[in-house]
Structures are given as C-alpha cells and as structure tokens.
N, C-alpha and C positions, 0 to 999 in steps of 0.2 A: 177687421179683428186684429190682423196683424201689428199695422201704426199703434193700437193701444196697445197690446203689449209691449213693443218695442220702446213708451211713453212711459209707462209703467214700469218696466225694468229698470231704465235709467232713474227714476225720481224713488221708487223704493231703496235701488241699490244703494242712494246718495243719502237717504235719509233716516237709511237705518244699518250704513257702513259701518258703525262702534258695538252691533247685535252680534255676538260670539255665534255662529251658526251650528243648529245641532242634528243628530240624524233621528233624534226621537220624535216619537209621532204626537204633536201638540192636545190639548185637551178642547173640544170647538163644544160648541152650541149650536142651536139649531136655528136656522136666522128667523122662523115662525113658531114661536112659540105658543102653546095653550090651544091648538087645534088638535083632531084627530086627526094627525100626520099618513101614516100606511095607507088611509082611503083618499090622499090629495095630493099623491106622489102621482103625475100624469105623463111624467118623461124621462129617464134616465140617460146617464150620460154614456158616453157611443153610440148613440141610436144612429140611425139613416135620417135623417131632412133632406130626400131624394138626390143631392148633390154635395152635401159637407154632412160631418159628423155634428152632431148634437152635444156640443160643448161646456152643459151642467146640468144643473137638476130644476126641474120643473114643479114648483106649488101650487097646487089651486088654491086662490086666497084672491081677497078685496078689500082694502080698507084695514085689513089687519098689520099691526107693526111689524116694523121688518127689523131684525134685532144683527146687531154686529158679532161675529159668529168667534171673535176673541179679541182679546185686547192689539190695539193698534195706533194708527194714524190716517185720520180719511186720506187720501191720497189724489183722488181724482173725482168729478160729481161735474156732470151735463144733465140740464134739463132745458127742457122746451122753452123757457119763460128767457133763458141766456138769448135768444134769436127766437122770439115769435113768427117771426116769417122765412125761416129758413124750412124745410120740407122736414118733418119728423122722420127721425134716423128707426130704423128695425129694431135697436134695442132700448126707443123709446128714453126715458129718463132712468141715469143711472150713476152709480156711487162706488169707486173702488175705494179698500181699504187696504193698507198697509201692515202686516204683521212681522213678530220676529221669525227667524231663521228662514228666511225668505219666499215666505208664504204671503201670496194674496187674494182678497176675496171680491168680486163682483155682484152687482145687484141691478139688474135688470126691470125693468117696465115699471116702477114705480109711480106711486101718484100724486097730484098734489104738487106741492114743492122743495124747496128746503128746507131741513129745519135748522134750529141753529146749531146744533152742533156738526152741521156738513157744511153750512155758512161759514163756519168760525173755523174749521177745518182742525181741531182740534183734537187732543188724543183721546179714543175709545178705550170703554173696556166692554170684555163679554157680554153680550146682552142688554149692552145701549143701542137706544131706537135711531136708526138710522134715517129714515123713512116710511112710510107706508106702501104695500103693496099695490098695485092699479095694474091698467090696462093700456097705457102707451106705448108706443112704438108699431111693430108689427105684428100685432098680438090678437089671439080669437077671443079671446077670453081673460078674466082677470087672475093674473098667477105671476109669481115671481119667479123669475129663471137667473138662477143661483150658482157662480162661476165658481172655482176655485182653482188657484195655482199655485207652483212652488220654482224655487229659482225667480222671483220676480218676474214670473208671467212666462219665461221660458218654455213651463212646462204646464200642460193642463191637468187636472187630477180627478179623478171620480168623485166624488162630495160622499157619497156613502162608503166610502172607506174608511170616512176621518169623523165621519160624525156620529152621536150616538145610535145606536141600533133602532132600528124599525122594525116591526112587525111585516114576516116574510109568509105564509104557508102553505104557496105554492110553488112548486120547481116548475121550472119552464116546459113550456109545450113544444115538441117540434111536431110540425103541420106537415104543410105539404111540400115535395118538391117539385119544380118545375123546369121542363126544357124550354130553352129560347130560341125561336129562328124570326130572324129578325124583330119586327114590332108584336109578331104575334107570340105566344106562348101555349105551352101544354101541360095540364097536371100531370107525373106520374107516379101510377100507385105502383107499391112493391109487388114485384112478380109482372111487370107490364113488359109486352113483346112491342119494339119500337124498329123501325130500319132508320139509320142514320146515313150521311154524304159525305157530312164531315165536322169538325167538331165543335159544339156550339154550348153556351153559355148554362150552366146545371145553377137552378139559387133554390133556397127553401127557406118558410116560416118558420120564424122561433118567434113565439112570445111569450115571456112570463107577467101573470097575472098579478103580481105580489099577494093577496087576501081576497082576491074577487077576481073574477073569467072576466068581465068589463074590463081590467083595468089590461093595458097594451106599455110594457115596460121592455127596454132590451134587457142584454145579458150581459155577462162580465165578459166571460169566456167563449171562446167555439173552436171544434176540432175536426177536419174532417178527413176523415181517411178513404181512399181509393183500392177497392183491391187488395186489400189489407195494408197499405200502407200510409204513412201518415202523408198528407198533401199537402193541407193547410191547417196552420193553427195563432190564433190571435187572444190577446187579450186588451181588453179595453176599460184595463185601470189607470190609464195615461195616455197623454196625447202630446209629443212634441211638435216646434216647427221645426222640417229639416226639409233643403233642395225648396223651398218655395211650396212646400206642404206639410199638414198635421200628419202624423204618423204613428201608430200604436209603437211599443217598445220591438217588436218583431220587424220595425219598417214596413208594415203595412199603411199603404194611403188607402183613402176614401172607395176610392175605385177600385183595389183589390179586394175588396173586403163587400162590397156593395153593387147592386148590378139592378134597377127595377123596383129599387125600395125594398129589394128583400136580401138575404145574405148570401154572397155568393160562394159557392161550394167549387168554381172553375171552369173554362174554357177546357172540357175536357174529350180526350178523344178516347171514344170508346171503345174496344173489342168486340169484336163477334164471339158470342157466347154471351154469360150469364157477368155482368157486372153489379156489384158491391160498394152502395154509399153508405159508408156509416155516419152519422152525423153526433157529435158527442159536445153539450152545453152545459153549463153552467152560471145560476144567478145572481146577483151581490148578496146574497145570502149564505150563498154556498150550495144550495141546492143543486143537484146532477139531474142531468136526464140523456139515452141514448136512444138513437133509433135507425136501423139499417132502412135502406130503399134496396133491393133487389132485382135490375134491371136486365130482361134477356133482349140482345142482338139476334135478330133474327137474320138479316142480311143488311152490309154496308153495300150503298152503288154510287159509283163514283166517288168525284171527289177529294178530297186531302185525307 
C-alpha cells in the first residue's frame, strides 16, 4: 500500500499542480449507486483486519457499476488481464482516480476489465462508470472496497465523512471487556473479584450495527478512562503514514489501538481495591454510547 501511494502522490501532484488547492469539503457521490446503501455497508473504515487497519469502505455489490465519486482524471488502473500469469495481488483489479484539491479515490476488487474510459485514461466527471464491482483479488465475497485520500494519498480519510449521509439508527454497542494473559483470555463482568501478578493487556467489544444487530461496523471514535482519568483516546477519521506506519491524527498505530481483533483499553496495572473502566464511543453518525466495567482487586501476589 505504501509504493501506491507514494506512485500516486507524485503523478497526481504533477498532474494537477495548476488545481488552486482548497480547505472546503468537496461535493462526492456515491461510487454505487441505485442500491439500498445502509443494509451493504459491511466494513468501515478504522476497523481491525487483525494486523493493519481497514483502509475504506466496504460495499456489498456484484456486477453493479462502480461510478467515479467526482470529477477527475483516472490516474492509475491494474487489472489481472495486464500479466495473466503473475499471482493475483489482495486488492484484486483496481482504478485510482485523480481529483482537485488533492483528493484521491481508490476502487478496489473490480470485475471484468477495462472500460474505455480507464483504457483511454481520460477525464471523468461525477458519476461516470468506471468499472464494475466483482470479486478479485483477496476477497470473500463480491463487494467494492472503496479508498479515499487527500494530500495525494498522503493521507487516508474516512469515506463517510465526505460522502452523502446513510441511514444510521443504531449507536454502538459496547460488549464485553476482556483480561489477557498470554494466549488465553477472560470475560470480565462489572463488579467481578479478580487477583492479578502483574499488568496485562484490558481490550473490549464495540460494535455498531448501523440499521440491523447483523451488521458488524467500527466506530469513529473511542475514549477510555481509568480511574477517572482519561487514558486513551482516538479517532479514526484519518489515517497518515508517519515513522514507517498508518497512524490516527492522535499518533496512534495499529498496535496501540488493537490487541486480539478487539480494542485495546491498555496494558494496565491495576490497584488493589475497586477499579473503574469507563469505556465512552462513538459512530459515523454521531451516535454516543458509555459504559463503565467495575473491577474489584482482591489481592495482587507477586510480580511487577
């Protein structure tokens, strides 16, 4: 992922250096249009993919056009047919496109081929068909996974910040939290008596539904306080590269944030007596939700 952007940067920056750069927020489209959108939203961006963050948005679609999300200039397009015998790459067949003020857009597992206007490399507007959706690359299923950046790739950006509104009307869940000692783990419910040694690893479930319990989307936001104070706090409306890793705007990498596939709350060392997780989320919607854990020390032995 890095090589393309760093590919992209240079040939957007060069190709649309005469673009007066602006801080207003552009007007996009949606790259799948004419579907019921809210119930085919299956991935949001920051999620966990057990080792890197989940880098845009995920459609479930097949065969439906994949529309250019505003006026530009295709910029970059690999597909399978370029090297029949090379090993098919994870992001399958794909099409960057070039916009003004330094915004670019990604299109992921597509099917089929080119058409001609990714052939011809030609400029787009709003809502010309780039492609068709498919299932190439490293993919379960047929869905578009749908990039977007700003700074020519520089920088990653949530897709539902810029694009028009979806249908939200659940606030996120927070489930359970969990202790880790080493491979294995423990649920703990609030009010639970634990003995500790030394301090090991707290994550807990959030998941917002957006319109249905089925549906498994992250969040925007997470905060969590210790004790009553604040510990950790992230948002995951951005993603830069910095030091040879993605990092939320707070410099959080993947690993501070992520522990198990679930969110991590910290390596924290506990007191004897009665400790206080608060857990406080929010969704790309806006939706809040809080929830304390409650955890009594009964005795620490040994250990750090």
């Amino acid at each position: 992922m890095r090589s393309i952007v760093v590919v992209l940067s240079l040939l957007a920056s060069f190709i649309l250096a005469e673009e007066p750069v602006s801080d207003a927020k552009p007007e996009f489209v949606w790259p799948i249009q004419g579907l019921e959108l809210p119930g085919l939203i299956t991935s949001t961006f920051g999620e966990s993919r057990k080792d890197h963050f989940h880098n845009g948005l995920d459609i479930s679609s097949v065969m439906q056009p994949v529309k250019s999300m505003s006026q530009g200039f295709v910029l970059y397009s690999r597909y399978a047919e370029d090297d029949p015998f090379e090993e098919e790459r994870g992001s399958g067949n794909i099409v960057w496109i070039a916009h003004k003020n330094g915004y670019v857009s990604g299109y992921y597992h597509l099917g089929g081929s080119r058409n001609e206007t990714v052939k011809l490399g030609k400029q787009v507007s709003a809502g010309d068909t780039i492609g068709i959706a498919g299932n190439t690359g490293h993919s379960t299923g047929g869905h578009l996974h749908f990039v977007l950046g700003k700074d020519y790739g520089k920088t990653l950006l949530d897709p539902l910040a810029y694009l028009p509104p979806v249908e939200d009307t659940m606030p996120p869940q927070i489930a359970n939290l969990f202790i880790h000692v080493g491979e294995n783990f423990t649920n703990l419910n609030d009010g639970d008596n634990i003995n500790v040694s030394k301090a090991f690893p707290l994550t807990v479930s959030i998941i917002d539904g957006g319109i249905k319990n089925s549906q498994r989307r992250g969040v925007k936001e997470v905060k969590f306080l210790f004790n009553g104070e604040a510990y950790k706090q992230a948002n995951f409306g951005s993603l830069r590269f910095e030091e040879g890793k993605w990092k939320t705007k707070e410099g959080h990498s993947f690993d501070d944030l992520f522990f198990k596939d679930r969110y991590l709350v910290g390596v924290l060392n506990l007191k004897a007596g009665e400790n206080i997780i608060k857990v406080q989320t929010k969704d790309f919607s806006g939706k809040e939700s809080e929830r304390s854990f409650s955890i009594n020390i009964t005795r620490i032995s040994g250990g750090n």
